[in-house]
Backbone as JSON, one array per atom type, in Angstrom:
{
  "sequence": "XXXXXXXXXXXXXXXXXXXXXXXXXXXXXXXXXXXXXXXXXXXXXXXXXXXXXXXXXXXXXXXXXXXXXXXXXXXXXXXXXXXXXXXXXXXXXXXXXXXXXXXXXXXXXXXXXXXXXXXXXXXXXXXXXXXXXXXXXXXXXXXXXXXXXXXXXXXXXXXXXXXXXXXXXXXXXXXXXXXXXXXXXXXXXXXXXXXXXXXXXXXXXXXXXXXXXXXXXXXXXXXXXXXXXXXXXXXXXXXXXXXXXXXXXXXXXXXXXXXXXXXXXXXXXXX",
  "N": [[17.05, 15.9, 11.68], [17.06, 15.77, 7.88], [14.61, 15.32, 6.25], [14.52, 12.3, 3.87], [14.58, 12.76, 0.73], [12.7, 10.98, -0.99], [10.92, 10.42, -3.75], [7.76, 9.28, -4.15], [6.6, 8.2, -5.98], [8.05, 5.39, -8.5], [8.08, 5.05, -10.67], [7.15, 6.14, -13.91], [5.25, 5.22, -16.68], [4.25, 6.53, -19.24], [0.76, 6.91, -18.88], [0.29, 5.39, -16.56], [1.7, 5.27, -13.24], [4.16, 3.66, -11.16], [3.76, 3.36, -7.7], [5.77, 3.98, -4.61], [3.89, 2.62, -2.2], [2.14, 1.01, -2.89], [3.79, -0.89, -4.07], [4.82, -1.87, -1.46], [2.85, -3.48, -0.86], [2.31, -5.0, -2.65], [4.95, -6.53, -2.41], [5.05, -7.04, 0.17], [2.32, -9.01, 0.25], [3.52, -11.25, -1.45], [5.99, -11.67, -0.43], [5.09, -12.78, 2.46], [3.1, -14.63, 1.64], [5.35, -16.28, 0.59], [6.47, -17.28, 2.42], [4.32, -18.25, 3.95], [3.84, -20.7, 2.58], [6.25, -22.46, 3.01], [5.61, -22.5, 5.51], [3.37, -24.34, 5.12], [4.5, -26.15, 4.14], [5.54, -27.99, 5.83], [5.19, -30.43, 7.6], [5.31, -31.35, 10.56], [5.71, -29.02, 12.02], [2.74, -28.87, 12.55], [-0.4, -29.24, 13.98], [-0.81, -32.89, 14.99], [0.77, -33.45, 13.17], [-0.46, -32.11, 10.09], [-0.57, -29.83, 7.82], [-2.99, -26.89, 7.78], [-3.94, -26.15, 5.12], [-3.39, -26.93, 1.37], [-1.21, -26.35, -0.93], [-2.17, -25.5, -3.19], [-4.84, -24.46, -2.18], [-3.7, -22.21, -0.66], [-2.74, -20.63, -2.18], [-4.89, -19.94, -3.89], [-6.26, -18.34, -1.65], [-5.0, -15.71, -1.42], [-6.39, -13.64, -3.37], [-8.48, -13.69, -1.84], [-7.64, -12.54, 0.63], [-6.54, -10.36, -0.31], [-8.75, -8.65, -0.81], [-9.9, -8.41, 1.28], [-7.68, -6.97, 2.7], [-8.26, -4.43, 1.26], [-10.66, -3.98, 1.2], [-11.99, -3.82, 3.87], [-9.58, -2.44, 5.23], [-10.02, 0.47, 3.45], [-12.76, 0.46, 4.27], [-13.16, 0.78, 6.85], [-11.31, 2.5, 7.36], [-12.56, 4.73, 6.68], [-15.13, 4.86, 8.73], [-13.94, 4.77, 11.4], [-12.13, 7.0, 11.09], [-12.46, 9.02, 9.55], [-15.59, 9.46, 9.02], [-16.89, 11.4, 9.4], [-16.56, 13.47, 7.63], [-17.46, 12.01, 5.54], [-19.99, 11.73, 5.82], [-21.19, 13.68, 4.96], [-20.31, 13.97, 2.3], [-21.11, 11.27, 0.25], [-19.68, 10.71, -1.52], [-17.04, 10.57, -1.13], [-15.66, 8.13, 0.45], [-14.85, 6.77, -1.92], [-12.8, 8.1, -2.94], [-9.48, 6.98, -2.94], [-7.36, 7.71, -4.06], [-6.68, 9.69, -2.34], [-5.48, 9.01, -0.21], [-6.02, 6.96, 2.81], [-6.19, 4.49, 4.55], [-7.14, 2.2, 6.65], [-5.83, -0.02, 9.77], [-6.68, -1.48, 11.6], [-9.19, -1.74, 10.35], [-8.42, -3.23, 8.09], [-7.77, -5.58, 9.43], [-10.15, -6.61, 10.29], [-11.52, -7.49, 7.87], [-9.85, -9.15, 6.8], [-10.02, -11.12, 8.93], [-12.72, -11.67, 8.34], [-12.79, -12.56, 5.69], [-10.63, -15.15, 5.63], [-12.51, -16.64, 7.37], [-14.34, -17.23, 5.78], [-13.38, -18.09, 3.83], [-12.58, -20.57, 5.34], [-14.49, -21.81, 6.07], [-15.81, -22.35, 3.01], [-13.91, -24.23, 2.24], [-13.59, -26.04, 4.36], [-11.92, -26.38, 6.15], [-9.71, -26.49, 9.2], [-10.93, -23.42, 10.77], [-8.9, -22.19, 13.2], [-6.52, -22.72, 12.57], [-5.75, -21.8, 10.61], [-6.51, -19.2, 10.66], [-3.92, -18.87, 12.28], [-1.66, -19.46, 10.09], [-1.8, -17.56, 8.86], [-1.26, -14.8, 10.36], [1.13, -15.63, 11.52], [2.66, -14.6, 9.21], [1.56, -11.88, 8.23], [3.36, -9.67, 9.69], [5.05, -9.02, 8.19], [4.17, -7.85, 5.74], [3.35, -5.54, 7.43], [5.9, -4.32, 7.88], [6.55, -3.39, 5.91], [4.38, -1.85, 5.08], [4.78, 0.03, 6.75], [7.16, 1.18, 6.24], [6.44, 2.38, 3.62], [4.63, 4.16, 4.22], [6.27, 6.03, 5.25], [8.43, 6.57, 3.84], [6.43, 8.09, 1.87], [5.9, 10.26, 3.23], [4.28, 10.49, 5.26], [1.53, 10.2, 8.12], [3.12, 10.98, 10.49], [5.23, 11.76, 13.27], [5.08, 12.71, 16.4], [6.19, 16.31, 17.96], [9.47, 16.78, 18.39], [12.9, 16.94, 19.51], [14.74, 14.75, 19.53], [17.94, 13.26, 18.48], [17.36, 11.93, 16.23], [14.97, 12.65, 14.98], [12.73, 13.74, 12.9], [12.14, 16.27, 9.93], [9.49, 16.45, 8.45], [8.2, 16.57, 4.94], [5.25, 17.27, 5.2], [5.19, 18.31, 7.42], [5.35, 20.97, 8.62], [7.41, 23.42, 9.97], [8.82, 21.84, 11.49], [11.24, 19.42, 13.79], [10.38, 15.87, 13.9], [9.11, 12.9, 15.37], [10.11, 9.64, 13.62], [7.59, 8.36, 13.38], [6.5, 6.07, 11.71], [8.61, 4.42, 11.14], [9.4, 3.5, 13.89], [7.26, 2.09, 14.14], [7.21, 0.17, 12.31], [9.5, -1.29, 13.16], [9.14, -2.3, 15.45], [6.14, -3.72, 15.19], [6.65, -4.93, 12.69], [9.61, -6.05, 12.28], [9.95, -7.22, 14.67], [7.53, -8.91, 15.62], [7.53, -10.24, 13.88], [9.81, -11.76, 14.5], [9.37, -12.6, 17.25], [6.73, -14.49, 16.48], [7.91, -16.14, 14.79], [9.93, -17.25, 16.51], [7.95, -18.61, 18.25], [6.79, -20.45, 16.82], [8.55, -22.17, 15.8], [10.5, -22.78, 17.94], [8.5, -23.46, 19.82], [6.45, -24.8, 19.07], [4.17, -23.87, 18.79], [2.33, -23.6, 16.86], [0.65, -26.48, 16.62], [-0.87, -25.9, 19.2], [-3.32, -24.56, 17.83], [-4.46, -21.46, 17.31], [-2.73, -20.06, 19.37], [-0.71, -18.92, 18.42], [-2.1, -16.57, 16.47], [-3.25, -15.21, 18.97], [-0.75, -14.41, 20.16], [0.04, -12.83, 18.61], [-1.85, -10.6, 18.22], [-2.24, -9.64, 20.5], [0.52, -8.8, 20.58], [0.61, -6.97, 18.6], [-1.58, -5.19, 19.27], [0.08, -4.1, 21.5], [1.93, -2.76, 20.47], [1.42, -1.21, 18.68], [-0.4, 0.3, 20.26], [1.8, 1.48, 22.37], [3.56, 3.24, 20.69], [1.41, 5.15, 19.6], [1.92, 6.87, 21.67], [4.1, 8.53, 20.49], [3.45, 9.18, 18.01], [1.26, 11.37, 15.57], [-1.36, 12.42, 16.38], [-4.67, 11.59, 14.19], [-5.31, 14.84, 12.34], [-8.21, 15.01, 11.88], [-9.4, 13.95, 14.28], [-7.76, 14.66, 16.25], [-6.94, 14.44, 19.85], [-8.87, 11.94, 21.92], [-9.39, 12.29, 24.47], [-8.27, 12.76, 27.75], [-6.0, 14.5, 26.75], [-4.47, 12.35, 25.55], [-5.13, 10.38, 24.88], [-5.7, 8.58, 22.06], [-7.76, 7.46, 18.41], [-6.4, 5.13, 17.34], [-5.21, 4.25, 19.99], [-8.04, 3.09, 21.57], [-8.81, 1.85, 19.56], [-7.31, -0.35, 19.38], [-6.78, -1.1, 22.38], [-8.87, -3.7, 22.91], [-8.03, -5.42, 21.52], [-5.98, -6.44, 23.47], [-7.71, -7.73, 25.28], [-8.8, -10.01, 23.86], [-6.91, -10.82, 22.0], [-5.71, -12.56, 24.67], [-7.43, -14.1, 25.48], [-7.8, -15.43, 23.16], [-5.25, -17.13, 23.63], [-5.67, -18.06, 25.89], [-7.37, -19.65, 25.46], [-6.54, -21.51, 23.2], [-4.24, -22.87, 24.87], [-5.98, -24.32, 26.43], [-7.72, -25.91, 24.94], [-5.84, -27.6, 23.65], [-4.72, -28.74, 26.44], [-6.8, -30.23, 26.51], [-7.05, -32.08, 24.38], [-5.07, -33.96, 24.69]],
  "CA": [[17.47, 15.26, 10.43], [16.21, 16.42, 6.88], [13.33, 13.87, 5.36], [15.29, 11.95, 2.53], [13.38, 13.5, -0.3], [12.29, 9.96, -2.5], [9.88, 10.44, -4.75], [6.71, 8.68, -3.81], [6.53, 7.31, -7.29], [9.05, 4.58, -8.25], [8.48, 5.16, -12.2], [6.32, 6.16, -14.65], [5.25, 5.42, -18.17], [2.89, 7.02, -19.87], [-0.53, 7.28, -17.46], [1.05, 4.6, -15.41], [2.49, 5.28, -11.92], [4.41, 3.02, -9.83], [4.54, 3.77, -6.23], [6.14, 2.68, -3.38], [3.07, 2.28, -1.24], [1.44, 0.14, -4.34], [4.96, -1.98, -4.2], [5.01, -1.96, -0.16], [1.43, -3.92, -0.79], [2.95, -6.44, -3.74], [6.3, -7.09, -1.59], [4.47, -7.55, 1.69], [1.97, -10.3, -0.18], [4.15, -11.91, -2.32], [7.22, -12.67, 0.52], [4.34, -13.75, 3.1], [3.11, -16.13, 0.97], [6.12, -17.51, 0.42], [6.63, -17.71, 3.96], [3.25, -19.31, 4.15], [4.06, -21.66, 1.62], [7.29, -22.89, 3.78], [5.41, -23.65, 6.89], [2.65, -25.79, 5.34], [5.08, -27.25, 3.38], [6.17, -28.32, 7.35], [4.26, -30.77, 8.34], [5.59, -31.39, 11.68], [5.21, -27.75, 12.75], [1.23, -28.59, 12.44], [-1.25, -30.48, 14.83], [-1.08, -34.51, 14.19], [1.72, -33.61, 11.29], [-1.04, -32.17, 9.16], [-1.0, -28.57, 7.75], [-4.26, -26.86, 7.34], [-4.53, -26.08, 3.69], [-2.79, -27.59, 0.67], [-0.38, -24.84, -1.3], [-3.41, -24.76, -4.18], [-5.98, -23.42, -1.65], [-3.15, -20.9, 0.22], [-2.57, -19.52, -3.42], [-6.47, -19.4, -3.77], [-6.15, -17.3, -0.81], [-4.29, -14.9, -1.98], [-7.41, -13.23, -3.67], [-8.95, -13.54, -1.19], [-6.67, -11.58, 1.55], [-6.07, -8.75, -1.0], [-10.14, -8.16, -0.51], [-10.2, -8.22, 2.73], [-7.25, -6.01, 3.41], [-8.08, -3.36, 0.85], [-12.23, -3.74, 1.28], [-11.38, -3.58, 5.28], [-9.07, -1.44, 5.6], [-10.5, 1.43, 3.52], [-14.26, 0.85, 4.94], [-12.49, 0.91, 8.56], [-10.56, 4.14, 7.77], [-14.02, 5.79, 6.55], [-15.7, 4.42, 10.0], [-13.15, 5.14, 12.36], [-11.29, 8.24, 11.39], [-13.38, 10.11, 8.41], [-17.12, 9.51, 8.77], [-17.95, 12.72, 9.74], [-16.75, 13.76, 6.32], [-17.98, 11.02, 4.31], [-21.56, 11.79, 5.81], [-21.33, 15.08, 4.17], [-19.94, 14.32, 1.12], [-20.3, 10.21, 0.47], [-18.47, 9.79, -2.68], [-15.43, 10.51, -0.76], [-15.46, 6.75, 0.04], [-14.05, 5.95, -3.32], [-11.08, 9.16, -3.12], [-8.53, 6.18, -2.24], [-6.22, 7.95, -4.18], [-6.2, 10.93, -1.58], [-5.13, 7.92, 1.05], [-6.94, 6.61, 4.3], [-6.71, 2.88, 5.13], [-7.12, 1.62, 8.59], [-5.21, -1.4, 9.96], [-8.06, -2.23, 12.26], [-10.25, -2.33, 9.39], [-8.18, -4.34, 7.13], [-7.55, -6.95, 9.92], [-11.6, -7.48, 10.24], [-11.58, -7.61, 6.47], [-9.57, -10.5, 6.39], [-10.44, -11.71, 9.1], [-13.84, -12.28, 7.67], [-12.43, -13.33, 4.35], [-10.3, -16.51, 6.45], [-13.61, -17.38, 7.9], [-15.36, -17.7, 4.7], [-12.75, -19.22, 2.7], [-12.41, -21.93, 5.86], [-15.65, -22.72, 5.71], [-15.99, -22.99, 2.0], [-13.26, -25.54, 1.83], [-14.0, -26.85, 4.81], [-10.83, -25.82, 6.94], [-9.67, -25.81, 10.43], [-10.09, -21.81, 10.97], [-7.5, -20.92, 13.92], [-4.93, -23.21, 12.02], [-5.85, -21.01, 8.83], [-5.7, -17.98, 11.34], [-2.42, -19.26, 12.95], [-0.81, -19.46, 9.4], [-1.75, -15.81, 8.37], [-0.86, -14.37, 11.83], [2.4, -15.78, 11.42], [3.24, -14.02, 7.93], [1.37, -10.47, 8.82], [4.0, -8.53, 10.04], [5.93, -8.57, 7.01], [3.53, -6.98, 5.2], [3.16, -4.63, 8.17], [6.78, -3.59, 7.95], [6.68, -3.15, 4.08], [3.64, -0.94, 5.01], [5.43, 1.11, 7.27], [8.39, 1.69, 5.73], [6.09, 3.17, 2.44], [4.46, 5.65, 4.94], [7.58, 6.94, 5.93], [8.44, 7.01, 1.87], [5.66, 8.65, 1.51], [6.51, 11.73, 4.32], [2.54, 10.6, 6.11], [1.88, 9.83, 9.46], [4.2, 11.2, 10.85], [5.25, 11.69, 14.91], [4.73, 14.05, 17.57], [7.32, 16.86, 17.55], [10.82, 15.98, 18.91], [14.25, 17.25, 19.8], [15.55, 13.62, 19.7], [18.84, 13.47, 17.17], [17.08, 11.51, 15.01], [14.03, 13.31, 14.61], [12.84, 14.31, 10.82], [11.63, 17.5, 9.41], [8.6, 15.96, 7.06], [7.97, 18.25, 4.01], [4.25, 17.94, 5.23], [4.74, 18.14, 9.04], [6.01, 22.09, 8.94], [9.22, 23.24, 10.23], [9.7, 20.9, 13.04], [11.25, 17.77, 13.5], [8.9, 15.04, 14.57], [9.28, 11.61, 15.93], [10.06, 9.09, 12.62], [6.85, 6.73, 13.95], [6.74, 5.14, 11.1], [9.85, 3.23, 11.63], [9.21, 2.32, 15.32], [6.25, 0.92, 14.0], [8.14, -0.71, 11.37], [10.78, -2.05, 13.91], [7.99, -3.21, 16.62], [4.86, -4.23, 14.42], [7.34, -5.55, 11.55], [10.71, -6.96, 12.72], [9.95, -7.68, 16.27], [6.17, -9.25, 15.94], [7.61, -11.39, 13.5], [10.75, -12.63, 15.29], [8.76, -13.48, 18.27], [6.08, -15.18, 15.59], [8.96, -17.46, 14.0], [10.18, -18.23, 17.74], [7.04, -19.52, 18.9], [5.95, -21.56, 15.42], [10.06, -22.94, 15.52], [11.04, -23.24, 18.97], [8.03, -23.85, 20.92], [5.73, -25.39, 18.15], [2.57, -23.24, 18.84], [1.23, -24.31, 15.7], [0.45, -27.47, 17.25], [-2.34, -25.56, 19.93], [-3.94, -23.85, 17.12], [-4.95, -19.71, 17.83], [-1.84, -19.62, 19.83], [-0.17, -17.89, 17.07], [-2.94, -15.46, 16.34], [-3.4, -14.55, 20.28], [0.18, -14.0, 20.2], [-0.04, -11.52, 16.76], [-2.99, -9.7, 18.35], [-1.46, -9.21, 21.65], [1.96, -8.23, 19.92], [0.28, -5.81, 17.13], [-2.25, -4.05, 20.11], [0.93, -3.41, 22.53], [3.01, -2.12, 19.54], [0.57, 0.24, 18.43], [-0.76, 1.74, 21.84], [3.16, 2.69, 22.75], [4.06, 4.24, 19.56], [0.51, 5.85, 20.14], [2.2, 7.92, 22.33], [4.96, 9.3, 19.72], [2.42, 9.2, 16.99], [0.7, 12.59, 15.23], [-3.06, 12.07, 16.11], [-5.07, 11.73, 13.11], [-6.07, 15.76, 12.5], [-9.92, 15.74, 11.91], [-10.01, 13.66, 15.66], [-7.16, 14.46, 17.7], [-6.56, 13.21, 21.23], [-9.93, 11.7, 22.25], [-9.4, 12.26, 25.72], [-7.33, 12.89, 28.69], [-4.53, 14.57, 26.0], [-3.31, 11.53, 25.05], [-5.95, 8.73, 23.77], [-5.99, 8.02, 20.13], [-8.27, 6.2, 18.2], [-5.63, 3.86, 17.54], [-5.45, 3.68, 21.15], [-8.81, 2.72, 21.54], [-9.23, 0.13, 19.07], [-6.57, -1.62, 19.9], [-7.44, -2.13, 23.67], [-9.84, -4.59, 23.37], [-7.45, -6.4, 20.97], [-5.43, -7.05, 24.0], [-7.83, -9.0, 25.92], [-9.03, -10.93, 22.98], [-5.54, -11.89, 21.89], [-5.37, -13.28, 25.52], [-8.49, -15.0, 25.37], [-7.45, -16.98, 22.04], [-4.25, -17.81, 23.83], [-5.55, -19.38, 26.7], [-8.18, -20.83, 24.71], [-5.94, -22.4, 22.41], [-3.46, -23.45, 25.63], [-7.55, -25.43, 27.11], [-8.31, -26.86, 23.82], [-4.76, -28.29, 23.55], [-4.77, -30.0, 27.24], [-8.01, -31.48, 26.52], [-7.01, -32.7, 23.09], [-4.38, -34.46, 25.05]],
  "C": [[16.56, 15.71, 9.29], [15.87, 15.12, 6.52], [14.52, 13.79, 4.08], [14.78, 12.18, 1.92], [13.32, 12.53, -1.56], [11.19, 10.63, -3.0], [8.64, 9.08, -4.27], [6.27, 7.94, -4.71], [7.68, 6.77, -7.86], [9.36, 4.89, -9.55], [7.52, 5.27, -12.89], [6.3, 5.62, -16.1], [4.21, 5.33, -18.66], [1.8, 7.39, -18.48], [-0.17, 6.51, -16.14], [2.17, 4.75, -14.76], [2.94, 4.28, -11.18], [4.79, 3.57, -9.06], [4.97, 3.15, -5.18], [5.4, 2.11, -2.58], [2.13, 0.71, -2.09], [2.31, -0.76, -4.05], [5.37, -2.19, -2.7], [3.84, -3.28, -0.04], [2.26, -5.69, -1.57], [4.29, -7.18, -2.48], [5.67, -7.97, -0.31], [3.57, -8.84, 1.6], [2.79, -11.34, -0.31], [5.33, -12.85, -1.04], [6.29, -13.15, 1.72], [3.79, -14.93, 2.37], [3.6, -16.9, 0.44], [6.59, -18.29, 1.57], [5.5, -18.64, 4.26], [3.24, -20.76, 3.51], [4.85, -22.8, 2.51], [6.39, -23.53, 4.75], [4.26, -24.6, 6.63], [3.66, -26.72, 4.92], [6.55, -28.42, 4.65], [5.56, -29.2, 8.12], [4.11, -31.23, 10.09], [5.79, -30.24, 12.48], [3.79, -27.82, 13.36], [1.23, -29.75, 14.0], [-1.31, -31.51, 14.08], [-0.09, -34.18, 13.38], [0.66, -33.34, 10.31], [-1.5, -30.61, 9.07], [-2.84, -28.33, 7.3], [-4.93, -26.65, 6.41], [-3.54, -26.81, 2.82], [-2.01, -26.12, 0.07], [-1.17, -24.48, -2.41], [-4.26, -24.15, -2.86], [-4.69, -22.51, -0.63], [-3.45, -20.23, -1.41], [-4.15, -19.19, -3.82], [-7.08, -18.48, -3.27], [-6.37, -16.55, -0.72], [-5.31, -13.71, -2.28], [-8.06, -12.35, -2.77], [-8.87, -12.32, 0.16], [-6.59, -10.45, 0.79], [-7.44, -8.34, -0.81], [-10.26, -8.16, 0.53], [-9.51, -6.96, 3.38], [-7.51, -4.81, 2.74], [-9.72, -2.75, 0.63], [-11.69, -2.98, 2.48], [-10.94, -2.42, 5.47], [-9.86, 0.22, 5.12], [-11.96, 1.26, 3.94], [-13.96, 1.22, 6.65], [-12.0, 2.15, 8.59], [-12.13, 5.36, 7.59], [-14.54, 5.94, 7.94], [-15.28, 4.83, 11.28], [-12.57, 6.44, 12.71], [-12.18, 9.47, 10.29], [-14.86, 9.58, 8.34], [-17.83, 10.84, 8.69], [-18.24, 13.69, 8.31], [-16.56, 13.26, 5.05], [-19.68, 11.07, 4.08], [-21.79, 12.75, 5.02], [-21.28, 14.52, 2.71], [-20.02, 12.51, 0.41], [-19.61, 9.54, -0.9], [-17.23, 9.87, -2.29], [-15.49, 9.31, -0.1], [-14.71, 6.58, -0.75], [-12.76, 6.72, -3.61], [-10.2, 8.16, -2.56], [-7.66, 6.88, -2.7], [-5.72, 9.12, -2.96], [-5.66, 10.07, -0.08], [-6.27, 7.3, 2.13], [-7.34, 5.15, 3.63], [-6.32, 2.71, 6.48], [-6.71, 0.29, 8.8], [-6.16, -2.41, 10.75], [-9.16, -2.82, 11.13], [-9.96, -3.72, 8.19], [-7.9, -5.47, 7.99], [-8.9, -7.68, 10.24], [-11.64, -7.81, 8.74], [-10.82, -9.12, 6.12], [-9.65, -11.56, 7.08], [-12.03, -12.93, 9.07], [-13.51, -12.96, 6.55], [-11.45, -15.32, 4.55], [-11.22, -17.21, 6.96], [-14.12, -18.28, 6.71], [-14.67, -18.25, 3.97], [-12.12, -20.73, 3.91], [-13.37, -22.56, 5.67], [-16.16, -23.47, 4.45], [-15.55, -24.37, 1.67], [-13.09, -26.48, 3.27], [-12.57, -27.2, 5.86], [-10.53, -25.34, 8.2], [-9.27, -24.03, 10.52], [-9.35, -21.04, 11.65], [-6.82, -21.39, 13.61], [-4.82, -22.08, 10.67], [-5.43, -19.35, 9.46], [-4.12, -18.03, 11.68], [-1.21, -18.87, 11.55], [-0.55, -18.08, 8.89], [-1.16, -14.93, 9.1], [0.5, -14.0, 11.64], [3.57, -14.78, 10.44], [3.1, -12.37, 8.01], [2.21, -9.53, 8.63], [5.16, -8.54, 9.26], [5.29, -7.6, 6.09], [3.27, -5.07, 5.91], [4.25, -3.49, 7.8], [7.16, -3.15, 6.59], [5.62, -1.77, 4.49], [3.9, 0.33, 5.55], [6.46, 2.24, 6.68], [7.65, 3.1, 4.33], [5.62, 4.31, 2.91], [5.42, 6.61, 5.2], [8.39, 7.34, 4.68], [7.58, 8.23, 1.78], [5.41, 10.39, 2.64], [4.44, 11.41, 5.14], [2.71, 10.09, 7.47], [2.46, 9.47, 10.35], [4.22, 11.58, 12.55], [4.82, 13.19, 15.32], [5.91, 14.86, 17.27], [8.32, 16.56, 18.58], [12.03, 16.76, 18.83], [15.23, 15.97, 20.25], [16.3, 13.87, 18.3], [17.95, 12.53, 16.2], [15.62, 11.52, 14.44], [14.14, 13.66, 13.53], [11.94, 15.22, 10.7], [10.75, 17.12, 8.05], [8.23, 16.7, 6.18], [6.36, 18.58, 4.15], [3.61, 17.77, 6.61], [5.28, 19.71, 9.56], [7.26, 22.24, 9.38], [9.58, 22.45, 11.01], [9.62, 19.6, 12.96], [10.4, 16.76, 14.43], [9.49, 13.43, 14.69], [8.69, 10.56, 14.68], [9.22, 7.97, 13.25], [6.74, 5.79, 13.34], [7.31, 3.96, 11.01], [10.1, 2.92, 12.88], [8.32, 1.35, 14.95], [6.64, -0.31, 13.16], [8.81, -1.79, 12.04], [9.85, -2.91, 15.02], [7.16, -4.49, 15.88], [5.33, -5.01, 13.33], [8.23, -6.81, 12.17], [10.48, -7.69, 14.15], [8.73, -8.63, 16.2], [6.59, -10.24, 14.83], [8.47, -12.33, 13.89], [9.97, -13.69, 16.88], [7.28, -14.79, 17.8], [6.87, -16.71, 15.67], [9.62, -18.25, 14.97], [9.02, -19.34, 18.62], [6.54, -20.45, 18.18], [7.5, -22.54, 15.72], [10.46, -23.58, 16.93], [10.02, -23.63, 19.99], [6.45, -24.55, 20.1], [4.23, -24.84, 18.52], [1.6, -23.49, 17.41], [0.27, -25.3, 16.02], [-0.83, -27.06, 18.32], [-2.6, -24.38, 18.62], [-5.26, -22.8, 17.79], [-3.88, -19.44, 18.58], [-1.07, -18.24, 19.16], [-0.78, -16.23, 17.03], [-3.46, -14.79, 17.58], [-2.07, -14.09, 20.06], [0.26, -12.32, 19.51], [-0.69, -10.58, 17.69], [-2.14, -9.06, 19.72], [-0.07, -8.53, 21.43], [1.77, -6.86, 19.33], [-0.31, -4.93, 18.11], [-1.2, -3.0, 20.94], [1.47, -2.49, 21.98], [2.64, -0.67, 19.45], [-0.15, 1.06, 19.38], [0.72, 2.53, 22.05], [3.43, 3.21, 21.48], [3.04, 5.18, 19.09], [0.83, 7.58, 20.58], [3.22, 8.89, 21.48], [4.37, 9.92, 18.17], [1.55, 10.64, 16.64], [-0.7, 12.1, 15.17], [-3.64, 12.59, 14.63], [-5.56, 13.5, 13.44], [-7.92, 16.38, 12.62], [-10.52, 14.74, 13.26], [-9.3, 14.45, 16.45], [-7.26, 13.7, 18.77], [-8.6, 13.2, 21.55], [-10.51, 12.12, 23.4], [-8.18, 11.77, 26.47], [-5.91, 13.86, 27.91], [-3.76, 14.2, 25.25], [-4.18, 10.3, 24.23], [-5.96, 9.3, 22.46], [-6.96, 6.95, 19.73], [-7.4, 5.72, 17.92], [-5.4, 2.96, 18.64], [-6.45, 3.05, 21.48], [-9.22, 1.6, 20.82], [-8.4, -0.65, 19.34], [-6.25, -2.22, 21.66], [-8.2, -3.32, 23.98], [-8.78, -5.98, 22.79], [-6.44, -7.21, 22.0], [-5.63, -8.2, 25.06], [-8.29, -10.04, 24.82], [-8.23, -11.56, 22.27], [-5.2, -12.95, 23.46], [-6.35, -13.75, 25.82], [-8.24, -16.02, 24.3], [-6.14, -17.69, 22.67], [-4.77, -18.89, 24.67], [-6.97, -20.3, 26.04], [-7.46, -21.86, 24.04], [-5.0, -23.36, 23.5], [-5.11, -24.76, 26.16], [-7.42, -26.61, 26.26], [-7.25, -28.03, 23.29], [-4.42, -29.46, 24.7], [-5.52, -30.7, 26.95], [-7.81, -32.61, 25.33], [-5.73, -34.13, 23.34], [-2.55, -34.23, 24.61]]
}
């Protein structure tokens, strides 16, 4: 299949660019926190009937989460995938416009930033995790979709019909990962989200949620791993086939199943 040839920029005027990856970022906020909005504004989703923030401190948030995922993420992509030539050179740090953010990095990024704005106000933090968790993978699939706008990280090569010829993946068509990840890490990680907050009230054992997410987001991204164009300045780590993506997100799978059955303990005992 030939790459649909958008334009990576939505509209200009004057020095000012909008792009889709810029408006993948706004969209992906903006409709989670309306989603977030909804389920405090639920109080019988929560433990006791009592959400964990008020809808002034989610929108307080807000702030907050955009520093986390865009500190995070690009100090995580430096760390993970470009150190070697950041040591060399280290104002390339601040080249954001030339790309590189890491999803690992922006999920410590906010997950530090949920810590510190529970504690400030004084906030149960796996109900504050639980609510973010939940919303996530909208943003995810907004994020995806702009990569795949944007012709970047792009698949392995492919002779499946619906393989795409990226204008900066050479002549051959390559496995659209983008949009598995999209369809996994997006649509799917939030359907099974909205089933377990709706139909089986996991809100209620608070970290359920966020074991769920973590365990959802690690699996997603190891198999589409495998269809995935290793970053070029690592390649495969080992055996052929590891990725750092692969790698960081192993551990995430026992530590999503450590908050689960933590949260399943803390829930019998609580009665």
């Amino acid at each position: 299949m030939p790459f649909p040839n958008i334009d990576p920029v939505i509209f200009s005027i004057g020095p000012l660019s909008v792009h889709w990856y810029g408006l993948a970022y706004v969209a992906g906020i903006l409709l989670g926190w309306l989603y977030a909005r909804r389920l405090i504004a639920s109080p019988a989703l929560w433990r006791n009937d009592t959400p964990p923030m008020t809808k002034q401190q989610l929108d307080d948030f807000l702030l907050w989460a955009a520093a986390g995922v865009v500190l995070g993420g690009r100090l995580g992509y430096v760390l993970f995938y470009d150190f070697a030539a950041v040591s060399v050179d280290p104002l390339r740090i601040f080249a954001i416009t030339k790309g590189g953010m890491s999803f690992h990095g922006g999920l410590t990024g906010t997950t530090i930033a949920m810590i510190l704005f529970a504690r400030r106000h004084s906030l149960p933090v796996w109900s504050v995790f639980d609510t973010i968790a939940t919303v996530v993978p909208i943003g995810l699939f907004f994020g995806r979709i702009a990569n795949f706008i944007n012709g970047e990280l792009w698949g392995r090569l492919s002779d499946a019909p619906w393989a795409v010829v990226f204008p900066t993946g050479g002549p051959f068509a390559r496995h659209p990962s983008q949009l598995y990840e999209a369809g996994l890490e997006g649509i799917v990680l939030l359907i099974v989200a909205a089933i377990a907050v709706y139909a089986f009230k996991a809100l209620k054992a608070p970290g359920t949620v966020t074991g769920i997410f973590v365990i959802g987001y690690a699996l997603s991204r190891i198999f589409v791993e495998f269809f995935r164009e290793p970053d070029a300045q690592l390649g495969y780590l080992a055996f052929g086939w590891l990725t750092m993506g692969m790698l960081l997100s192993l551990p995430m799978v026992a530590l999503g199943i450590w908050a689960v059955v933590r949260a399943r303990l803390a829930a019998g005992k609580a009665g």
